[in-house]
N, C-alpha and C positions, 0 to 999 in steps of 0.2 A: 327069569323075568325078561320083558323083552320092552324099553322104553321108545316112544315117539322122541323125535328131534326139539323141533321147533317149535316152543310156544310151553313145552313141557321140558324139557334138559335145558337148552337154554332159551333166552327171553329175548325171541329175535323176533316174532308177532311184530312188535310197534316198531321197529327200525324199517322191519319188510311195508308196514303199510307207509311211512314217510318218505322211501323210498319209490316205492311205485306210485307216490304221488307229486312227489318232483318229478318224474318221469313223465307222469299224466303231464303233468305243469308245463313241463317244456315241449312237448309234442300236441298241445295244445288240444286236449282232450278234458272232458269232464268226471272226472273219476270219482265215485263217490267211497263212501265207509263201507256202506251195504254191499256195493259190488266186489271189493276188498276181501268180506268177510267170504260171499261165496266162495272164493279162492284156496278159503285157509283148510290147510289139509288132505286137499286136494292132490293129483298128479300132475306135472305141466300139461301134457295134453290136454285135461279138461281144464287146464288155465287159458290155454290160447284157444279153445273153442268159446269160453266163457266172452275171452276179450273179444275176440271178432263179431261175436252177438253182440256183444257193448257198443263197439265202435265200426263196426262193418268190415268187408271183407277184404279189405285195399289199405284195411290200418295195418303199418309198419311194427310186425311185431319182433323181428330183431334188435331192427333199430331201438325198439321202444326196454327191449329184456339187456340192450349194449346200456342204455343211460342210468337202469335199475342197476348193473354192474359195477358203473363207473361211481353211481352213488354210494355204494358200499367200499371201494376202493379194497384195502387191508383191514379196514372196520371188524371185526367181531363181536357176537353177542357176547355178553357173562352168561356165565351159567344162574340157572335159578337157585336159591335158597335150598339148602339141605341137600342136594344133588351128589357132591360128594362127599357128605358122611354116608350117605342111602346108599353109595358105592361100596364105604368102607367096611360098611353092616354085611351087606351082602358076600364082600371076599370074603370077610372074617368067619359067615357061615359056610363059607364054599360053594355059594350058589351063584353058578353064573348066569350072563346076562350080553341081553344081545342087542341092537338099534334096529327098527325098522322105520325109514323115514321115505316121503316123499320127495325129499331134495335131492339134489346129485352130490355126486361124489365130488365136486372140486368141492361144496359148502361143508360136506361133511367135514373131510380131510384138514382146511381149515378152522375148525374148531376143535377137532380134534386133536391139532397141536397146539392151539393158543390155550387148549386147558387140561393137555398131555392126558387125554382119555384113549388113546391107539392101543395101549398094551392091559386096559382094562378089559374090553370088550373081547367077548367069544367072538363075535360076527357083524357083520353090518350087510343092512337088504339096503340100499338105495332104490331111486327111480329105476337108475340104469339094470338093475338087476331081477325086473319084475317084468310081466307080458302086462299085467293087470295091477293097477295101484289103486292105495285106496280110493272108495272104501271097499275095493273088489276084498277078498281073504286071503290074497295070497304073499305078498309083505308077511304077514304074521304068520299065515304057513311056515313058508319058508325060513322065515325067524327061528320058527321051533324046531327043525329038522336041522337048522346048525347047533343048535344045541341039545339036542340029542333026544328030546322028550315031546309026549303027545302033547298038543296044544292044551288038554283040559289039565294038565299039569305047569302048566306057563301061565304067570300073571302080567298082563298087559300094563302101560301105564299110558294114560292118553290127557290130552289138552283139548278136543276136540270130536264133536259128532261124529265127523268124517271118520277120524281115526277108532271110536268104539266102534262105530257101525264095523270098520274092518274086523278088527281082533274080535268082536263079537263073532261072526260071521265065521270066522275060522275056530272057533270054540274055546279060545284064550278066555278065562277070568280078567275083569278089567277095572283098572279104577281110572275112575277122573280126576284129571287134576284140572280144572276147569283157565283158560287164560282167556282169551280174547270173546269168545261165546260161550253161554251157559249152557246145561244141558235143559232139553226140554223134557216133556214123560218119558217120551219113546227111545230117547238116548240115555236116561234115568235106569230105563227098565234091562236095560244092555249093560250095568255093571253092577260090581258087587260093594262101590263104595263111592260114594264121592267126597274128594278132600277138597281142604284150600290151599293145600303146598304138598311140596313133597317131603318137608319137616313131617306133616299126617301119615306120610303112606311109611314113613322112619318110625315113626309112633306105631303105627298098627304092628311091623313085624317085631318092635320091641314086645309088646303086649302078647 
């Protein structure tokens, strides 16, 4: 199995957009929900192409990515509901599991100790470890060749479009675990289940 980060392990979606709207707030920009949401699940590249369409090409976006920093300070998300039992299910089968996220590795690394998942995980694909992020295929590619097996034998777990459209695309099975956006048909038709937790996707491998 190879899970998404953010929005689907832990519940960092709403801290990320209160943050990048203090940020908006102090740098004296209009930052709406809708432009937020294009963002989510995204790569940073197509973040800061996003932003400078938003706000033009002379908008400060270190400055603007230092005050989204300074808002989260030591901050961590929780993890979501069912998360680590869904971990405990899977060592107990002996089936391991990998992270493919859009974030970097300092966010990863940080939750990763505030809810000691390091020596869970077979692998982790960050930003930093991909030419193409999503929803390009290769995060989840690459996912499955750290763990050893063809894609169409890896179950994806995603929170987001972006994110099926990837592990689709690389031939992962996938479920949604839907957080901040719904699936629409077309991202509907890209997986083999949609839940409302990850309690669901713990229920299905019991069953």
């Amino acid at each position: 199995m190879v899970f998404d980060l953010d929005g689907t392990l832990i519940d960092s979606e709403a801290l990320v957009l209160e943050a990048y709207m203090a940020a908006a707030d102090r740098h004296g920009v209009p930052f709406t929900h809708d432009q937020f949401l294009s963002l989510v699940g995204r790569h940073r590249q197509h973040s800061e192409m996003k932003m400078r369409e938003y706000f033009g090409a002379a908008f400060p976006l270190e400055a603007f990515y230092a005050t989204v920093g300074e808002f989260f300070g030591d901050k961590a998300a929780p993890l979501k509901p069912g998360a680590l039992e869904l971990f405990d299910r899977l060592e107990a089968a002996r089936l391991p599991f990998a992270l493919a996220t859009s974030s970097g590795p300092g966010w990863v690394n940080k939750h990763f100790a505030a809810h000691n998942l390091a020596e869970r995980f077979r692998g982790v694909v960050t930003r930093d470890d991909v030419t193409h992020g999503k929803p390009h295929p290769e995060p989840y590619l690459k996912a499955s060749t750290i763990l050893g097996h063809h894609p169409q034998d890896v179950l994806a777990i995603e929170d987001s479009p972006t994110g099926v459209a990837s592990a689709h695309a690389a031939g992962l099975m996938t479920i949604m675990v839907p957080d901040l956006i719904q699936p629409d048909d077309e991202t509907r038709s890209r997986t083999v289940h949609i839940g409302q937790s990850l309690e669901d996707v713990l229920a299905l491998l019991q069953d």
